[in-house]
Structures are given as C-alpha cells and as structure tokens.
DOMAR-411417 format. One record per residue: x, y, z of N, C-alpha, C, O, CB in turn; residue number from 1; residue in three letters. Coordinates in Angstrom, 3 decimals, padded with zeros to 6 digits, always signed. Atoms other than C-alpha are relative to their C-alpha. Glycine has a CB too. Example, Ala and Ser with C-alpha at 12.3 -4.5 7.8 and 13.67 -1.06 7.14 Angstrom:
# DOMAR-411417
<n_u +000.890	n_v -001.190	n_w +000.000	ca_u +012.300	ca_v -004.500	ca_w +007.800	c_u +000.900	c_v +001.200	c_w +000.000	o_u +001.936	o_v +001.181	o_w +000.665	cb_u -000.992	cb_v +000.027	cb_w +001.246	resi 1	resn ALA>
<n_u -000.820	n_v -001.190	n_w -000.060	ca_u +013.670	ca_v -001.060	ca_w +007.140	c_u -000.770	c_v +001.090	c_w +000.730	o_u -000.261	o_v +002.198	o_w +000.899	cb_u +000.414	cb_v +000.462	cb_w -001.415	resi 2	resn SER>
***
This chain:
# DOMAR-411417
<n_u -001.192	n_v -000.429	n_w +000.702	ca_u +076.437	ca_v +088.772	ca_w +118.658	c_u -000.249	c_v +001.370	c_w -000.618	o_u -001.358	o_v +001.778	o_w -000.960	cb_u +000.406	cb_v -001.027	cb_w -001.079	resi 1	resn UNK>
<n_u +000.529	n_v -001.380	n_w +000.079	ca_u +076.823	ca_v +092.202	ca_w +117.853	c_u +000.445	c_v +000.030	c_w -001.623	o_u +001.321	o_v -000.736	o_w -002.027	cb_u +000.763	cb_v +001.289	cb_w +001.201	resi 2	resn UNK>
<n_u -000.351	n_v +000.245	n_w +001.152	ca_u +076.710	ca_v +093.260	ca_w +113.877	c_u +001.180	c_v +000.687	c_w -000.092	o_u +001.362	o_v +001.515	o_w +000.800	cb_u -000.913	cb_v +000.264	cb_w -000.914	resi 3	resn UNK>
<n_u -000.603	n_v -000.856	n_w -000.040	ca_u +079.921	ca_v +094.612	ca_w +112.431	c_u -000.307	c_v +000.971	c_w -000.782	o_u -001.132	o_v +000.917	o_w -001.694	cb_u +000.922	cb_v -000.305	cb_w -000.047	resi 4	resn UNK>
<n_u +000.110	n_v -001.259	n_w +000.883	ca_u +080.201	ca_v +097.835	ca_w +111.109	c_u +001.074	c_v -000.193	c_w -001.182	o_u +002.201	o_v -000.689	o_w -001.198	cb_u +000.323	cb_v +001.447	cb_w +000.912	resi 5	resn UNK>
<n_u -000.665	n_v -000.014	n_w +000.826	ca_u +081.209	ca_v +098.193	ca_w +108.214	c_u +000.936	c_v +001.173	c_w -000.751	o_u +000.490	o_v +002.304	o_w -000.947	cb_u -000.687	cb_v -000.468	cb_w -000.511	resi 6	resn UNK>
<n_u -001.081	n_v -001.119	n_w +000.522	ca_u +084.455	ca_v +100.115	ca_w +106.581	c_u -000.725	c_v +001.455	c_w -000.378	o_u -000.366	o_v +002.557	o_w +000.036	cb_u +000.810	cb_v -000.609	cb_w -001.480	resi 7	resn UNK>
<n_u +000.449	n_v -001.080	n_w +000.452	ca_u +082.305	ca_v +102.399	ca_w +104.966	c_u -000.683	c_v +000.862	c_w +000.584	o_u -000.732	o_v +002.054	o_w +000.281	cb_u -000.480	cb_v -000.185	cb_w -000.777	resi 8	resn UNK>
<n_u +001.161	n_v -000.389	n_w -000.680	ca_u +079.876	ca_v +103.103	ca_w +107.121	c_u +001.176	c_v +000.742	c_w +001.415	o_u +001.132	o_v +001.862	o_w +001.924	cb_u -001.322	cb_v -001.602	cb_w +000.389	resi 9	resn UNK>
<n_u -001.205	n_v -000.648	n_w -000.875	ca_u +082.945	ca_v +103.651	ca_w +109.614	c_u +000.316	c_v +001.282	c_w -000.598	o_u +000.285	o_v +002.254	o_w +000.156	cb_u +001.392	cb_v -000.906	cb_w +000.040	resi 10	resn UNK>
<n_u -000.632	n_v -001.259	n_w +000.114	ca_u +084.266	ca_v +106.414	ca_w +107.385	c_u -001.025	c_v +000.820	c_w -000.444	o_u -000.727	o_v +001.787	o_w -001.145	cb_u +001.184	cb_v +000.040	cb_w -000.880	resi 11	resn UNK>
<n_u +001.153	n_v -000.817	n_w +000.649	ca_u +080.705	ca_v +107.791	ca_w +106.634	c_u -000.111	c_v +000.854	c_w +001.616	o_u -000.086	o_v +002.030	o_w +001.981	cb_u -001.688	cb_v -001.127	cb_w -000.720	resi 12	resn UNK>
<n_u -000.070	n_v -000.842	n_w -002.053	ca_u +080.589	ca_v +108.718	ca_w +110.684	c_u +001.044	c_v +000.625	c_w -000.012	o_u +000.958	o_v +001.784	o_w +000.392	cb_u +000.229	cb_v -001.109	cb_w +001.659	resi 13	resn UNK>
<n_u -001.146	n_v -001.149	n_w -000.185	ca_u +084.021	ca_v +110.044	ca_w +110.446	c_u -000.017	c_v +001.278	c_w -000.603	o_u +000.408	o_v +002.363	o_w -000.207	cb_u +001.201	cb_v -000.438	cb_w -000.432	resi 14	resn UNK>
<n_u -000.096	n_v -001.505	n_w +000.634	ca_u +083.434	ca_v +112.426	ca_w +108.008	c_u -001.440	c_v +000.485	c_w +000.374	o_u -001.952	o_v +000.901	o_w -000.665	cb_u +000.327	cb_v +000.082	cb_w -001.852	resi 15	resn UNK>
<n_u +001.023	n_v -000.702	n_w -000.602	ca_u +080.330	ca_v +113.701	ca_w +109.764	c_u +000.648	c_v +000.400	c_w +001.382	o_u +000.009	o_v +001.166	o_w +002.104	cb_u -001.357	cb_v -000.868	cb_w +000.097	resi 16	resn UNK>
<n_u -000.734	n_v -000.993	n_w -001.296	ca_u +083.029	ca_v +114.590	ca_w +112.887	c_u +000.202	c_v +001.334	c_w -000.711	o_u +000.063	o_v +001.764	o_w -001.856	cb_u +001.727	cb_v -000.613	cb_w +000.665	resi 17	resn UNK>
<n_u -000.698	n_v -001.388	n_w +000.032	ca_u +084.348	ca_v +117.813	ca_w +113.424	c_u +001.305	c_v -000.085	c_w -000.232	o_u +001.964	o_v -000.951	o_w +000.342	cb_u -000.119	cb_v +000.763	cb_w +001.197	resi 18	resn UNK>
<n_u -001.497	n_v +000.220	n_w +000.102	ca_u +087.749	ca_v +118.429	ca_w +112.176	c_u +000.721	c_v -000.216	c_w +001.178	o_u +001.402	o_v -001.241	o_w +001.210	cb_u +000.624	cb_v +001.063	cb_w -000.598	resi 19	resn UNK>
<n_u -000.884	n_v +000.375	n_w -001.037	ca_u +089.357	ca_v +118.554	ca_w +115.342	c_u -000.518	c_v -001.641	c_w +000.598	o_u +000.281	o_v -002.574	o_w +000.682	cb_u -000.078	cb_v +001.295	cb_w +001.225	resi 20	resn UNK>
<n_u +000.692	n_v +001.420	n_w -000.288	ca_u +086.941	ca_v +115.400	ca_w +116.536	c_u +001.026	c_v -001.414	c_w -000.853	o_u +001.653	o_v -002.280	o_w -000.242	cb_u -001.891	cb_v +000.130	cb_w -000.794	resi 21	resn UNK>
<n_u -000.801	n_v +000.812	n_w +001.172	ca_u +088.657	ca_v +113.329	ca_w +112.837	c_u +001.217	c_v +000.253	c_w +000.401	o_u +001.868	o_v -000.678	o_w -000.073	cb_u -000.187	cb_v +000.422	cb_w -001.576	resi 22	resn UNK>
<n_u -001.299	n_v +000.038	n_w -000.103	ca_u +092.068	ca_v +114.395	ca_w +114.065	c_u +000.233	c_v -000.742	c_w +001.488	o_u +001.172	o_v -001.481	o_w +001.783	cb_u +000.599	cb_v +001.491	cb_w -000.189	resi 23	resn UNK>
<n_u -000.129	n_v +000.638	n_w -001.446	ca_u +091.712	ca_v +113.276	ca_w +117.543	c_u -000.103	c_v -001.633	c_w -000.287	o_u +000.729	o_v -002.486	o_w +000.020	cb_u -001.353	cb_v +000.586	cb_w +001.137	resi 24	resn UNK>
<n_u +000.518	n_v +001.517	n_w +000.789	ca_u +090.078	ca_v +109.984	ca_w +115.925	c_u +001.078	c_v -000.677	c_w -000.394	o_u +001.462	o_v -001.604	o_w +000.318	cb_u -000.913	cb_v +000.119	cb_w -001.393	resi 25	resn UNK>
<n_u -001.239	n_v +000.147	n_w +000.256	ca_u +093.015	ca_v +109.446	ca_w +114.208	c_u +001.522	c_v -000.222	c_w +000.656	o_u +002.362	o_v -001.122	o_w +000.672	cb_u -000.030	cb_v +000.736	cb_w -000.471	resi 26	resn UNK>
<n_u -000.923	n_v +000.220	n_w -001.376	ca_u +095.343	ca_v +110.117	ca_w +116.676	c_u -000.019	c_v -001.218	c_w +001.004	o_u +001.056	o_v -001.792	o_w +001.182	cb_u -000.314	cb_v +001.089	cb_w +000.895	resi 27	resn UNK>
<n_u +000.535	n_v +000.935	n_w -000.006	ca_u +093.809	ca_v +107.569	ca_w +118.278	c_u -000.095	c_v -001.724	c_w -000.162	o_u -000.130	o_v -002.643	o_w +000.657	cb_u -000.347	cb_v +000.452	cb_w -000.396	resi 28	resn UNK>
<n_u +000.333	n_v +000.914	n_w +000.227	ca_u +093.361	ca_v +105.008	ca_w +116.354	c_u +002.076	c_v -000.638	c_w -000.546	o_u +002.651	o_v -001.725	o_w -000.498	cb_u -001.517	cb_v +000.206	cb_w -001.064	resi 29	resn UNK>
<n_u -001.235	n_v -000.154	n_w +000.274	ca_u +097.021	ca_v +105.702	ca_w +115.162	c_u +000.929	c_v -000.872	c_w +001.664	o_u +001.814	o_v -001.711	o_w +001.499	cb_u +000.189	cb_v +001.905	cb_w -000.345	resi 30	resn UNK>
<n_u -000.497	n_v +000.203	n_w -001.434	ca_u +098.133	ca_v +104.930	ca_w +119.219	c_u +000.141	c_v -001.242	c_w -000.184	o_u +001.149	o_v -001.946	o_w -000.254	cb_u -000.853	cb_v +000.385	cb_w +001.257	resi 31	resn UNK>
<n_u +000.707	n_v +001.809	n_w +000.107	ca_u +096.240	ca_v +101.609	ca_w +118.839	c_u +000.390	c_v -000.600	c_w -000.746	o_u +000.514	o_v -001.795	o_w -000.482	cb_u -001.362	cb_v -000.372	cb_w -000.314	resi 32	resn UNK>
<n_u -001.095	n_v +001.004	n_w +000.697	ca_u +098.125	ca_v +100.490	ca_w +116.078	c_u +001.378	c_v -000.265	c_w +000.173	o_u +001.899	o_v -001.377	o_w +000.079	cb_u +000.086	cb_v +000.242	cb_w -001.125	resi 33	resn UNK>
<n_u -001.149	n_v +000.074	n_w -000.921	ca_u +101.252	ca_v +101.280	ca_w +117.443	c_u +000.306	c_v -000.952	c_w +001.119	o_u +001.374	o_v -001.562	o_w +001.165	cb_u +000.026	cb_v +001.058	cb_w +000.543	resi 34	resn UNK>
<n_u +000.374	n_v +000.877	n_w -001.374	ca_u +100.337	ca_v +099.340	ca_w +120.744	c_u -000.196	c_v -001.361	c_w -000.664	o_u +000.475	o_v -002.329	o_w -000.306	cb_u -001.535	cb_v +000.539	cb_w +000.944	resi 35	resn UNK>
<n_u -000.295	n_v +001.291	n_w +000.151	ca_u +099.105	ca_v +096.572	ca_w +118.526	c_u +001.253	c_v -000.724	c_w -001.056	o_u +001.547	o_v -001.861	o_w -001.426	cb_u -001.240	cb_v -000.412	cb_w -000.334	resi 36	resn UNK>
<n_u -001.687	n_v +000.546	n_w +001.313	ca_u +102.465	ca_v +096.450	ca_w +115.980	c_u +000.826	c_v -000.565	c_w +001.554	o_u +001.409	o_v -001.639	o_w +001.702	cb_u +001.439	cb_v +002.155	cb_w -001.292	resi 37	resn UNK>
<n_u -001.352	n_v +000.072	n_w -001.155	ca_u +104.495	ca_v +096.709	ca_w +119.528	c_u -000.143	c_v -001.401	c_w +000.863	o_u +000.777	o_v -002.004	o_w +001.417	cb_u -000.062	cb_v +001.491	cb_w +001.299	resi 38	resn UNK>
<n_u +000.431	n_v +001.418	n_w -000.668	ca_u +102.366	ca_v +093.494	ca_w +121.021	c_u +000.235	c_v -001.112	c_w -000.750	o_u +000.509	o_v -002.243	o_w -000.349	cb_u -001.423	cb_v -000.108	cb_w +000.311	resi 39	resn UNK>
<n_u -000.731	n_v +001.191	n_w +000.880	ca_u +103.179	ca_v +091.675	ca_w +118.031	c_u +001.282	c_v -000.516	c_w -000.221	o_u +001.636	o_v -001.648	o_w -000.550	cb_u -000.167	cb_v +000.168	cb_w -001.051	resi 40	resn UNK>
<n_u -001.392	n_v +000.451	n_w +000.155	ca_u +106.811	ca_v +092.236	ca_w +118.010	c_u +000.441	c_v -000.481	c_w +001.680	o_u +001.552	o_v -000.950	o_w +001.926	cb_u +001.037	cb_v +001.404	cb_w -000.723	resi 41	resn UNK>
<n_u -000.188	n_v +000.706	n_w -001.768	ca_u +106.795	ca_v +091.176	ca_w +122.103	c_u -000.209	c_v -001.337	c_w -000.464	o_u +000.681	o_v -002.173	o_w -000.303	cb_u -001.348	cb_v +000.486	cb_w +001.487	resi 42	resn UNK>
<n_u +000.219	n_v +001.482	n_w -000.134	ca_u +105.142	ca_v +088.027	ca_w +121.140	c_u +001.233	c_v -000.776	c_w -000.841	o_u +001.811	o_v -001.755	o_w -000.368	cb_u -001.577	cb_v -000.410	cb_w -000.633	resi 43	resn UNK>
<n_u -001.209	n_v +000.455	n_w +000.674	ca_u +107.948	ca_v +087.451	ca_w +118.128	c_u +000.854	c_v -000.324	c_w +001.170	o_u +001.110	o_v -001.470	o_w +001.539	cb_u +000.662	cb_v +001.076	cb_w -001.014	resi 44	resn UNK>
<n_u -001.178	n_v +000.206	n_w -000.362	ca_u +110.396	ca_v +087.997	ca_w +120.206	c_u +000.438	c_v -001.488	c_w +001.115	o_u +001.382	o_v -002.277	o_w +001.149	cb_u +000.252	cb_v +001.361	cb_w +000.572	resi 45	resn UNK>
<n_u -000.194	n_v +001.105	n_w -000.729	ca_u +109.350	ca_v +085.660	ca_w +123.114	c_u -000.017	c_v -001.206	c_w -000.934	o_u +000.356	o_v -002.265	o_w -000.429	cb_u -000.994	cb_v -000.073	cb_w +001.066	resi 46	resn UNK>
<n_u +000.188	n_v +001.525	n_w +000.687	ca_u +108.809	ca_v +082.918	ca_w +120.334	c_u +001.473	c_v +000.482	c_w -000.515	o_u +001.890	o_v -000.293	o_w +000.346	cb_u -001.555	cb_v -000.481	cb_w -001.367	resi 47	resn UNK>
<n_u -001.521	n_v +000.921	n_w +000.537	ca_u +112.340	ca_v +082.724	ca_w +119.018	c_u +000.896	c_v -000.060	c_w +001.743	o_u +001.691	o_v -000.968	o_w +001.982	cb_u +001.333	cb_v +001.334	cb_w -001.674	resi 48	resn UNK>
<n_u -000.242	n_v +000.190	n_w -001.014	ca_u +113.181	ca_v +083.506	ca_w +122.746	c_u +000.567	c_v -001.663	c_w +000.609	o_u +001.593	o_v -002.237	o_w +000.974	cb_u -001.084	cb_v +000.542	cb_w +000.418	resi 49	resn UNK>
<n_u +000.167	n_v +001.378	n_w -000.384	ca_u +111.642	ca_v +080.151	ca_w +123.472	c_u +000.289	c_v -001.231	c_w -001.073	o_u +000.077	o_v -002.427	o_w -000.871	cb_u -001.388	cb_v -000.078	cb_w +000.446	resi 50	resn UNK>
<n_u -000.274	n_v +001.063	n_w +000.715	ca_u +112.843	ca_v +078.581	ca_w +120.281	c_u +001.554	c_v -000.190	c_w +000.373	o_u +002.263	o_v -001.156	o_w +000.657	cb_u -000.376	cb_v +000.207	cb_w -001.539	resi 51	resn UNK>
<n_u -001.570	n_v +000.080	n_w -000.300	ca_u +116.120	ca_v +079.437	ca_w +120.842	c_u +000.615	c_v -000.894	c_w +001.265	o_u +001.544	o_v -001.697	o_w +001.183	cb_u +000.462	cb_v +001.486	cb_w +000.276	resi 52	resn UNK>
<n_u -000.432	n_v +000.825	n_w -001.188	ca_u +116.180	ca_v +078.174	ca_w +124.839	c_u -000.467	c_v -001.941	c_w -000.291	o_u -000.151	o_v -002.971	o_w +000.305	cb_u -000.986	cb_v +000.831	cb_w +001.545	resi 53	resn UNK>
<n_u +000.318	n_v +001.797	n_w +000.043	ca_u +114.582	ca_v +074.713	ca_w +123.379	c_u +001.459	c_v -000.679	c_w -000.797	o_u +001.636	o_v -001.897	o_w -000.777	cb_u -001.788	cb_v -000.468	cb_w -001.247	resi 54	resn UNK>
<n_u -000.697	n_v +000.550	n_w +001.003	ca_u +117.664	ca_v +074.361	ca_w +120.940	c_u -000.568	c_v +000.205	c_w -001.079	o_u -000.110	o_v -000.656	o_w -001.830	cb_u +000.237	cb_v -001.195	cb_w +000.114	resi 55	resn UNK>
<n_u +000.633	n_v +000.231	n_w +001.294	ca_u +115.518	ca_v +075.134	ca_w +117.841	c_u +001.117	c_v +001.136	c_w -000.681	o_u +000.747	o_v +001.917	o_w -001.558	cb_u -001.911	cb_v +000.348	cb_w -000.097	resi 56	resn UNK>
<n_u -001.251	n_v -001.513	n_w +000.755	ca_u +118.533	ca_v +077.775	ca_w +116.645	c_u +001.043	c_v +000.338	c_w +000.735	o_u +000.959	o_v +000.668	o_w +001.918	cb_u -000.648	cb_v +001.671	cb_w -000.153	resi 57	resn UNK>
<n_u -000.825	n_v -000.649	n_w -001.193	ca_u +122.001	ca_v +078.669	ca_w +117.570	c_u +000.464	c_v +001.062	c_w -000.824	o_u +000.182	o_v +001.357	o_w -001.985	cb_u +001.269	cb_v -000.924	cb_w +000.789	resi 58	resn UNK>
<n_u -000.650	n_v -001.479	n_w +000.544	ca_u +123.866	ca_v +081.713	ca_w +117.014	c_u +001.128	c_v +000.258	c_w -001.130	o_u +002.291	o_v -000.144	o_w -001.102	cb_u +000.650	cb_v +000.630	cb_w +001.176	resi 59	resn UNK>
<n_u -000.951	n_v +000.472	n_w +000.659	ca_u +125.256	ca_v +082.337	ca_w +114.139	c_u +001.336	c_v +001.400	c_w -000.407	o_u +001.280	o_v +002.139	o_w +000.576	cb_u -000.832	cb_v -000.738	cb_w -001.297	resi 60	resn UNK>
<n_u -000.601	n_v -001.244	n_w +000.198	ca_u +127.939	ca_v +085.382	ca_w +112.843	c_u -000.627	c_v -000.094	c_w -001.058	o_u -000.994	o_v -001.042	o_w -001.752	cb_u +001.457	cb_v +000.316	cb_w +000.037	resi 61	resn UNK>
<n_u +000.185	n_v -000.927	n_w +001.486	ca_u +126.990	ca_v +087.914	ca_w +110.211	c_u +000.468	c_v -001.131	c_w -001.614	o_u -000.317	o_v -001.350	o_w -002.537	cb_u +001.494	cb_v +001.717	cb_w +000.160	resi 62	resn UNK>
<n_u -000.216	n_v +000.377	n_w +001.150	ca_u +128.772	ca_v +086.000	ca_w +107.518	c_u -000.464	c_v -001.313	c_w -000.258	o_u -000.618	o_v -001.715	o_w -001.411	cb_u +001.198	cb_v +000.152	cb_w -000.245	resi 63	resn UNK>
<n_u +000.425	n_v +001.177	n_w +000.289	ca_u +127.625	ca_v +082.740	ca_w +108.077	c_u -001.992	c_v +000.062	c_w -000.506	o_u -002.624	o_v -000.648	o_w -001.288	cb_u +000.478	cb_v -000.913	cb_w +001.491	resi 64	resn UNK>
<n_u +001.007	n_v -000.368	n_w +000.258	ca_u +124.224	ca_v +084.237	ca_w +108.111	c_u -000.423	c_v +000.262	c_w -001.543	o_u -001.381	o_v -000.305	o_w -002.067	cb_u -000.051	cb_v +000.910	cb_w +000.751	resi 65	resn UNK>
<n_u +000.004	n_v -000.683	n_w +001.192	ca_u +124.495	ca_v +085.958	ca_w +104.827	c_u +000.621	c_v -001.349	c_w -000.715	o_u +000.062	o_v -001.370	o_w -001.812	cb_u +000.883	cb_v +001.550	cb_w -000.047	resi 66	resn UNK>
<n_u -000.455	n_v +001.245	n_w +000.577	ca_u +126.341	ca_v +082.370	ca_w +103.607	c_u -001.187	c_v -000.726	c_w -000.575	o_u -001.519	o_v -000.954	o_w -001.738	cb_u +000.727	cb_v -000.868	cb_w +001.037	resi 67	resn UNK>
<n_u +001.302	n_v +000.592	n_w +000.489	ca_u +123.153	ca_v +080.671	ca_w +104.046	c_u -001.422	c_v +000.636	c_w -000.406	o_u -002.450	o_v +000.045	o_w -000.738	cb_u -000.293	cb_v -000.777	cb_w +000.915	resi 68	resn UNK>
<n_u +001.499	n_v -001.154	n_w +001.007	ca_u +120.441	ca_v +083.649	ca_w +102.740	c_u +000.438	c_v -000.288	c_w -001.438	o_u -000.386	o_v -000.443	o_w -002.339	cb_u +000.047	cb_v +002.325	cb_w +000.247	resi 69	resn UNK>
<n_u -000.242	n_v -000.066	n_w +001.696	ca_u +122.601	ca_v +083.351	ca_w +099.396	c_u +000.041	c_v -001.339	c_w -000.391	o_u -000.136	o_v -001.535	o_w -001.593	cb_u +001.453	cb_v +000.746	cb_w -000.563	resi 70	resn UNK>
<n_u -000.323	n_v +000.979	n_w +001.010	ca_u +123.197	ca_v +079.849	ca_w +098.869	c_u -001.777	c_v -000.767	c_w -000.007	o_u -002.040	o_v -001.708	o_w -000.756	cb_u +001.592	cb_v -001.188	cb_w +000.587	resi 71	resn UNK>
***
C-alpha cells in the first residue's frame, strides 16, 4: 500500500514549482474537479432517473412543489 501524502507536504512541493509549473498545476487540478463535480451530477441524475422509472416520484408543478417545501 502506498503512503499518502500529506496536504502539507503536497503544498510544500508546490511551492518549490516554478510559477508557470503552480499555474499549470492548478489548472489542472482545477479540470479534475470539474470532471469529478460533472461525474457526480451524471450519477444524480441517473439515480432519480431510475427512481423516477421505478415509481419512487411523480411529477409535480411548481406550486405544488413549493406547497410541500413550506408546509
């Protein structure tokens, strides 16, 4: 098993890059969160997808929606 690195030690290497190196880094790592926010909202979506085709929810209008958030 490999050890992890740790936060600090992560940003102790970063700031020993080169500025352009830390911006690229960034850039980067920035992509990769993007990619993994965008894989998370895929998986949402197929799960009410598949709640919805089981019957677990039907459709409701705006006001009925907002009916049952307030009461």
């Amino acid at each position: 098993m490999q050890n992890a690195t740790s936060f600090a030690e992560v940003l102790d290497a970063a700031g020993q890059l080169t500025l352009p190196e830390q911006e690229e880094l960034v850039d980067i790592l920035h992509r990769r969160m993007v990619d993994q926010r965008r894989a998370e909202i895929v998986e949402e979506v197929q799960d009410a997808e598949r709640e919805f085709a089981s019957g677990g929810c039907r459709p409701v209008s705006p006001s009925e929606l907002m009916k049952e958030i307030l009461s």
